[in-house]
C-alpha positions in Angstrom: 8.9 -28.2 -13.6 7.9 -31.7 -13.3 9.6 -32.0 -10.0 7.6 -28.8 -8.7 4.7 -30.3 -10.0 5.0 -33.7 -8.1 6.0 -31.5 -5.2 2.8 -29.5 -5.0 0.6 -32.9 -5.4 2.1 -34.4 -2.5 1.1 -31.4 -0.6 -2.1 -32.1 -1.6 -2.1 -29.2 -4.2 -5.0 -29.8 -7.2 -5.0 -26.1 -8.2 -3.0 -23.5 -8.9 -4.7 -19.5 -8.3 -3.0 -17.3 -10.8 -2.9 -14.4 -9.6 -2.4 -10.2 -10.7 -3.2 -6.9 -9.6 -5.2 -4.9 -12.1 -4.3 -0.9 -11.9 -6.9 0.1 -8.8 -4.6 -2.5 -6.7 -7.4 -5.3 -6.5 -6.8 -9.0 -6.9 -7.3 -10.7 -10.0 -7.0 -13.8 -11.2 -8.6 -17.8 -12.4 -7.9 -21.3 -10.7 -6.2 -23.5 -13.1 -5.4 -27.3 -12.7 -2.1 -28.3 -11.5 -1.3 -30.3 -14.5 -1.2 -27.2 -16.5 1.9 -25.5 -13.9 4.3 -25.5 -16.9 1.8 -23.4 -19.8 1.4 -20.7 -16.4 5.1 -20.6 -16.0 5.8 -20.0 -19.4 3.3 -18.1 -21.5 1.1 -17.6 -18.5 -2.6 -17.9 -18.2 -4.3 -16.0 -20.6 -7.2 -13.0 -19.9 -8.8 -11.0 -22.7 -6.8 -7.6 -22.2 -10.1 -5.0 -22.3 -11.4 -6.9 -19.4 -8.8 -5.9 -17.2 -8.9 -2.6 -15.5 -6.4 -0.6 -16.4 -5.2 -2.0 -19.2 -6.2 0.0 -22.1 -6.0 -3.1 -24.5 -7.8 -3.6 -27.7 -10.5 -5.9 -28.1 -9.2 -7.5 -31.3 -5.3 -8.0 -32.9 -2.0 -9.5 -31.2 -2.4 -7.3 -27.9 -5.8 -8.1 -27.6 -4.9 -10.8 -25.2 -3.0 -10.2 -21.4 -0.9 -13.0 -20.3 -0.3 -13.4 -16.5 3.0 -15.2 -16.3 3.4 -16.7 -13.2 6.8 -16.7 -10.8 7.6 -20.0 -9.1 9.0 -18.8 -6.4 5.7 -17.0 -5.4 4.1 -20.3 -5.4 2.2 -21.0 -1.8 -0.3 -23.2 -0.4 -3.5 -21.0 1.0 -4.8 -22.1 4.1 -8.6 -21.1 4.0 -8.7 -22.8 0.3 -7.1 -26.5 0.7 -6.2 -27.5 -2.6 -5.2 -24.5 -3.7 -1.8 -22.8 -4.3 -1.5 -19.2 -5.5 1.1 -18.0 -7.7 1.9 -14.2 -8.7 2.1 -13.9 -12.2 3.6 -10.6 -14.0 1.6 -9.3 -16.8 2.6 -9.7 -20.4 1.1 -8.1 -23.9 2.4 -9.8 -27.3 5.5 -11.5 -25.4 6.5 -8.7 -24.0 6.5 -6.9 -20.0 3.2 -5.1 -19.9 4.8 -1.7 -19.4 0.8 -1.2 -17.6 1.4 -3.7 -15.3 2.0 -2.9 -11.7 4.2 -5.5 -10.5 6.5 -4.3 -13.9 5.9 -0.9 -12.8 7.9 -1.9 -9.0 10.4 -4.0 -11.3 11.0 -1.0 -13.1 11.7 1.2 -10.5 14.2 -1.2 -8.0 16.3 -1.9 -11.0 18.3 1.4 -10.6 19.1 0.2 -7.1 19.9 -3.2 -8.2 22.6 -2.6 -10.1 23.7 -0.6 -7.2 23.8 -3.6 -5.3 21.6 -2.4 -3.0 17.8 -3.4 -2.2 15.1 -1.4 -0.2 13.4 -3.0 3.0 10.0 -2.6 3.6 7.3 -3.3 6.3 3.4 -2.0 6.3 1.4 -1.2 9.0 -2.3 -1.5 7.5 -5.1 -0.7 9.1 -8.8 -2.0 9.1 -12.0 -2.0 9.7 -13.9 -5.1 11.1 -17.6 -4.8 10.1 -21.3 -6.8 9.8 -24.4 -5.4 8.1 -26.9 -4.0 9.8 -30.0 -4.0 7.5 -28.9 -0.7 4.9 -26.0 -0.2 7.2 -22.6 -0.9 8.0 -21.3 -1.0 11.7 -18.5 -2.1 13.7 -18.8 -6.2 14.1 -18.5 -6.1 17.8 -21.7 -4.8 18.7 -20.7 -4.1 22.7 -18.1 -1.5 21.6 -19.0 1.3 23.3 -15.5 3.3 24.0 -14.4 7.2 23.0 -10.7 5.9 22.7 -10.6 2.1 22.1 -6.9 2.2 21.0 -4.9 -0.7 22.5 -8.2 -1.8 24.4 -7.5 -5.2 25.7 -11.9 -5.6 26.5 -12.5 -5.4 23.3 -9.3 -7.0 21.2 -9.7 -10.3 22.7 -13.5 -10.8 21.3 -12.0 -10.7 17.9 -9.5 -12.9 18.9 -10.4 -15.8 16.8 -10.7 -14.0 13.7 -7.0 -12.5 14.0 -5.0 -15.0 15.4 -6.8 -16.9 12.6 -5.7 -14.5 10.1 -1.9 -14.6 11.5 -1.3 -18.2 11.6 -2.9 -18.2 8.0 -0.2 -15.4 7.3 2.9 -17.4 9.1 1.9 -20.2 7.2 2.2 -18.7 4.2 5.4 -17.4 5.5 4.9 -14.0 6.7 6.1 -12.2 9.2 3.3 -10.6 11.6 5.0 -8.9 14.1 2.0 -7.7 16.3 -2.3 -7.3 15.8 -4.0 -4.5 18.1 -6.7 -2.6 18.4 -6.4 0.8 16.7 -8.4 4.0 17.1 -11.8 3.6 15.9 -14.8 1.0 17.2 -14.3 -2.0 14.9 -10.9 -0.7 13.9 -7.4 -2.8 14.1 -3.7 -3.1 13.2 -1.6 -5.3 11.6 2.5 -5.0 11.9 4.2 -6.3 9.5 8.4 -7.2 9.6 10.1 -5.6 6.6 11.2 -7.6 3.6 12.6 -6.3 -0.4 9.7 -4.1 -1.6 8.5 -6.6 -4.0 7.5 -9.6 -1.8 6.2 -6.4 0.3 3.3 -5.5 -2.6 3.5 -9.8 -2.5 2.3 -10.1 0.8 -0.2 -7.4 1.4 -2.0 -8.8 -2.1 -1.7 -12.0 -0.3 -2.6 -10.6 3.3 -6.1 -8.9 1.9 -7.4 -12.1 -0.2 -7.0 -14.2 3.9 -8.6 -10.7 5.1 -11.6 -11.1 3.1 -11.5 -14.9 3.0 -11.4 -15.5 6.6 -13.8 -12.4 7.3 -16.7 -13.9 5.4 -15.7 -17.5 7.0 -16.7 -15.5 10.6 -19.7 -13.4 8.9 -18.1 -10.5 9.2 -16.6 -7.9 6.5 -13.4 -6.5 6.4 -12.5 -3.1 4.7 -9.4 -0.9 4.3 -11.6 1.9 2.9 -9.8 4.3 4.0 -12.4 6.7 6.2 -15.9 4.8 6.3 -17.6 6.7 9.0 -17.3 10.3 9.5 -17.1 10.3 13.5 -13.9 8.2 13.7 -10.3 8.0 13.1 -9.4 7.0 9.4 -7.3 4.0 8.5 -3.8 4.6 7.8 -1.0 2.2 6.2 2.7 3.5 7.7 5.3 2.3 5.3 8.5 2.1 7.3 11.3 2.3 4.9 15.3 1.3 5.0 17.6 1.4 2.1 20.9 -2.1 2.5 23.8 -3.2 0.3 24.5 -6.5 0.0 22.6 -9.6 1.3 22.3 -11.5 4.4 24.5 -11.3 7.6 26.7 -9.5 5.4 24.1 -6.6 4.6 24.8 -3.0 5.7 22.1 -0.3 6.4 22.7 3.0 4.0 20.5 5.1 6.0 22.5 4.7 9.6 24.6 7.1 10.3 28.1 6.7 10.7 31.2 9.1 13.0 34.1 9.4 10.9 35.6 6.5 13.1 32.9 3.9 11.3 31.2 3.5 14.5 27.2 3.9 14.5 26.6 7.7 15.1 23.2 7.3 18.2 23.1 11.4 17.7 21.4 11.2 14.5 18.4 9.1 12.7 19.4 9.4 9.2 22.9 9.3 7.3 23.7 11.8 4.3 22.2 9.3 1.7 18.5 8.5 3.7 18.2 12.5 4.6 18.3 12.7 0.6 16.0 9.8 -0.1 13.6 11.7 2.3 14.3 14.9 0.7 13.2 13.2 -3.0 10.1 11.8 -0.9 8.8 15.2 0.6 9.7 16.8 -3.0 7.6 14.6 -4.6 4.8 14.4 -2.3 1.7 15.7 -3.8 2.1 13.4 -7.0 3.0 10.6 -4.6 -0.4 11.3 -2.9 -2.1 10.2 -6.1 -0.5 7.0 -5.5 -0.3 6.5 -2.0 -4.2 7.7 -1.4 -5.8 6.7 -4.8 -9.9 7.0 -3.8 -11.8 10.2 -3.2 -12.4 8.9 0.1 -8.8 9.0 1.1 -9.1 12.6 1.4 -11.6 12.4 4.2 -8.6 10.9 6.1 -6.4 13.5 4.9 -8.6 16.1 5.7 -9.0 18.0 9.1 -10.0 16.2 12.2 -9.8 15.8 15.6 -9.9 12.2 15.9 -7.0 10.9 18.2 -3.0 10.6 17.7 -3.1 8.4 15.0 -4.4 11.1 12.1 -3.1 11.4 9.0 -0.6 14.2 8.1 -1.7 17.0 6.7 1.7 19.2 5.7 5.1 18.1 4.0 7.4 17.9 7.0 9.8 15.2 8.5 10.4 15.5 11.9 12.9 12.9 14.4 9.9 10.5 15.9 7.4 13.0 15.3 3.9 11.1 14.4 2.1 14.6 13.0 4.5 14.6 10.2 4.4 13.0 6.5 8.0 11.3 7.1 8.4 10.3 11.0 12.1 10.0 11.1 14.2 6.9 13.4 17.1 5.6 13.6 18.6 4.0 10.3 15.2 3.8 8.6 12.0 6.5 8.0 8.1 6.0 8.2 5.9 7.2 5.6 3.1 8.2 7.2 0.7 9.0 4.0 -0.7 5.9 2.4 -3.7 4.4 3.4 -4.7 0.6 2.4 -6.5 1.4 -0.7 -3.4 2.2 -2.2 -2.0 -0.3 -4.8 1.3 -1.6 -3.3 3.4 -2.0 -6.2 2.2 1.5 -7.7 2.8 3.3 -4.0 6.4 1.7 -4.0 7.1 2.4 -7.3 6.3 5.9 -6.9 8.1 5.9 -3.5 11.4 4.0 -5.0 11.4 6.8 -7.9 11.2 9.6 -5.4 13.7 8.5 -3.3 16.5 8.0 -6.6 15.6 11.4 -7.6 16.1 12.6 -3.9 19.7 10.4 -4.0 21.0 12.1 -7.3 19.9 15.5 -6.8 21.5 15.4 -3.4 18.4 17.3 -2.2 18.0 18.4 1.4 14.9 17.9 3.1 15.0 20.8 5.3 15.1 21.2 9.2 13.2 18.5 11.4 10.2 19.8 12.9 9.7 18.9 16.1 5.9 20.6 16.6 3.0 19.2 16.7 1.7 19.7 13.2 -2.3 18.9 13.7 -2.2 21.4 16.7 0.1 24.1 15.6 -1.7 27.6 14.7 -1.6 28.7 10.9 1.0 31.4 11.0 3.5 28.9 12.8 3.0 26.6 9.5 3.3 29.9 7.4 6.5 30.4 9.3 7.8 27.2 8.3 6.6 27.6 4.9 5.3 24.1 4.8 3.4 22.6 1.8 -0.1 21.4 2.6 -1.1 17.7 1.3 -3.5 17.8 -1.6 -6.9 18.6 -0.6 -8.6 16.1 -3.0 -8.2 13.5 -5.5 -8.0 16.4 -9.0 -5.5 17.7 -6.9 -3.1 15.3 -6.4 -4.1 13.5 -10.2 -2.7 17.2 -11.5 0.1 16.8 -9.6 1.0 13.3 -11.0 0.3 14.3 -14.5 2.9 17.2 -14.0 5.7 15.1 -12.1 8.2 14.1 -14.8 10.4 12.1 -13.0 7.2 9.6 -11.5 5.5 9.5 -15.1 9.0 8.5 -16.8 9.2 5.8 -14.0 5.7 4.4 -14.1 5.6 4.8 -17.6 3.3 7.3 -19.5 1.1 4.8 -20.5 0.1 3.6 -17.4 0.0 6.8 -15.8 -2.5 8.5 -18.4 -4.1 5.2 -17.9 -4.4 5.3 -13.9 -5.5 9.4 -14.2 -7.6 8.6 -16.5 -9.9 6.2 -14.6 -9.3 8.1 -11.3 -10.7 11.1 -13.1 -13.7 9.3 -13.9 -14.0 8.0 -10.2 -13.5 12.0 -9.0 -16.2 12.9 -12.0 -18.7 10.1 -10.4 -18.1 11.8 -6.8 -18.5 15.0 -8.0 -21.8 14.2 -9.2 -23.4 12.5 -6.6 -26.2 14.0 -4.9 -25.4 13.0 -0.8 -28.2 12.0 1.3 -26.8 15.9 3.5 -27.6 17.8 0.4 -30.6 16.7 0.3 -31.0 17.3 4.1 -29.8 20.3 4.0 -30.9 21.9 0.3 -34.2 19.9 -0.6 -36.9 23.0 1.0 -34.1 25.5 2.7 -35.2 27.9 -0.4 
């Protein structure tokens, strides 16, 4: 530890940022001096446990207090702070893994595949929304953007240029892999790609990927926000999860999902082996509790919800289809997109759940039914009662009741930190449902 500590001071490191996730998927954390690395390594830096959302710790007695434990390996110097390092700590009640913890949550879940000997692959596909106040309101930063159907717009991506190859150098820095930025479908609305890595340093990086969002955002005066639908008129903000299941490491690592001709050579007719069509098959049974998970916020269900804003809209049924961007799972070759989540969705919760589905898809040997090759947000309503497809839940209570009835997720998660997580999403739905909205009032206040 000493050497790691000399290390980080000859990189000019004075502070380390220990850094959690609390149960909505925000950052959380305190700075604390270099010279006390070795207390954070091993019985972490300490938090009072009622203080952190999600928790459901007492105020008083031995589990009163929540130790974030940091990992040395996680350790990294932040760009837009120089000085500091952050480090990703696991959570720990008593001396033992915080079974309410999210990162233990994902450890939990890729265990089963680890002593498989195998290891899921992950890359996101986030996007975001690039805003600046405007007295009460919110608008798009770039006030000049004027277009119906900005996506890939190269007038308007290169005015933000500044701020997102800022962003990715901050990223590749830190050692993550951005494969490509661009302007999505909404005015003030882009795209980050990227390359896939093991699911845990995937939650890893997107924590790490929204603290230089918001860092660098409020360097430029701007505001960034993965709220998933923030203005009625436009497209919503998806994150695609694209998804491949290997054995073994390195050069030496071998794809589970590509199929294979009973000669061993790659089979090009097909997207999926035996095993990913099952994975798939556990993800579309499992949907509507995953949806909990994977679009966590009343307002992801405006996204989910009917529109008619552009290509890039969010499914609305439980289908997979080969390359087919209209369904939940979009099926390629060797790997699968999830097309469901948004960005407000805690990253170790929505692979957890994912990772859990999949296993249960693996040793049911469950089939996910024919590809469908419509187009799902145009196709009539007795062609999807044809195909007997499942809608997406409609709202947040929905797809909480779906959670809380999914044996297989809650066993996974844990019960405790699923009554936990529905029960603070519950109060979140009650809040909603008691708003009064600036169109009832338009629309009720003297219409009687």
């Amino acid at each position: 530890m000493r050497d790691l500590r000399e290390r980080l001071k000859k990189q000019g490191i004075h502070t380390l940022l220990v850094q959690f996730t609390d149960l909505h998927g925000a950052a959380r954390g305190k700075f604390v001096p270099l010279a006390h690395l070795d207390d954070v390594l091993t019985d972490g830096a300490g938090f009072a446990g009622s203080a952190v959302w999600g928790g459901a710790l007492p105020r008083t007695g031995q589990r009163a207090r929540y130790h974030a434990r940091g990992q040395a390996t996680s350790i990294l110097a932040l760009p837009w702070l120089p000085g500091v390092a952050r480090i990703v700590a696991d959570g720990f009640v008593a001396n033992e893994p915080f079974d309410a913890d999210p990162r233990q949550a994902l450890r939990r879940a890729l265990a089963p595949l680890a002593a498989q000997g195998w290891h899921l692959r992950v890359g996101l596909e986030p996007e975001f929304f690039l805003l600046r106040r405007e007295g009460e309101l919110l608008v798009p930063a770039d006030a000049h953007e004027r277009l119906d159907k900005p996506s890939y717009d190269l007038k308007t991506l290169p005015r933000q240029a500044g701020y997102l190859h800022e962003l990715r150098e901050a990223l590749e820095r830190c050692g993550v892999d951005v494969l490509q930025l661009e302007h999505a479908g909404g005015p003030g609305q882009y795209q980050i790609d990227f390359g896939p890595v093991d699911a845990l340093a995937c939650a890893d990086q997107f924590m790490l990927f929204k603290q230089a969002a918001h860092a660098i955002a409020q360097q430029h005066g701007m505001l960034f926000s993965l709220m998933p639908k923030p203005f009625a008129e436009q497209p919503g903000s998806d994150m695609h999860v694209h998804v491949s299941l290997w054995e073994g490491e390195g050069v030496d690592a071998v794809s589970l999902f590509t199929p294979h001709l009973p000669d061993g050579a790659v089979d090009r007719g097909r997207p999926l082996s035996l095993m990913g069509r099952h994975f798939v098959g556990g993800v579309l049974a499992h949907s509507a509790a995953l949806c909990a998970l994977a679009a966590p916020t009343v307002n992801s269900y405006k996204r989910l919800g009917p529109t008619t804003y552009g290509a890039g809209d969010a499914p609305k049924f439980i289908a997979h289809g080969l390359d087919n961007r209209t369904a939940l799972v979009r099926t390629l070759h060797g790997l699968f997109e999830w097309r469901l989540p948004d960005a407000s969705a805690n990253p170790y919760l929505m692979l957890a759940g994912l990772v859990a589905a999949g296993l249960d898809g693996l040793e049911r040997r469950l089939d996910p039914g024919p590809d469908v090759d419509l187009d799902l947000l145009d196709a009539p309503p007795q062609v999807i009662s044809e195909l007997a497809l499942r809608a997406v839940p409609h709202s947040l209570a929905q797809a909480l009741d779906a959670l809380e009835a999914d044996e297989i997720l809650v066993k996974a998660l844990s019960p405790a930190l699923v009554h936990e997580f529905v029960r603070l999403k519950r109060e979140e739905w009650a809040e909603y449902t008691r708003h009064v909205s600036a169109w009832e009032l338009e629309r009720y206040v003297d219409a009687f």
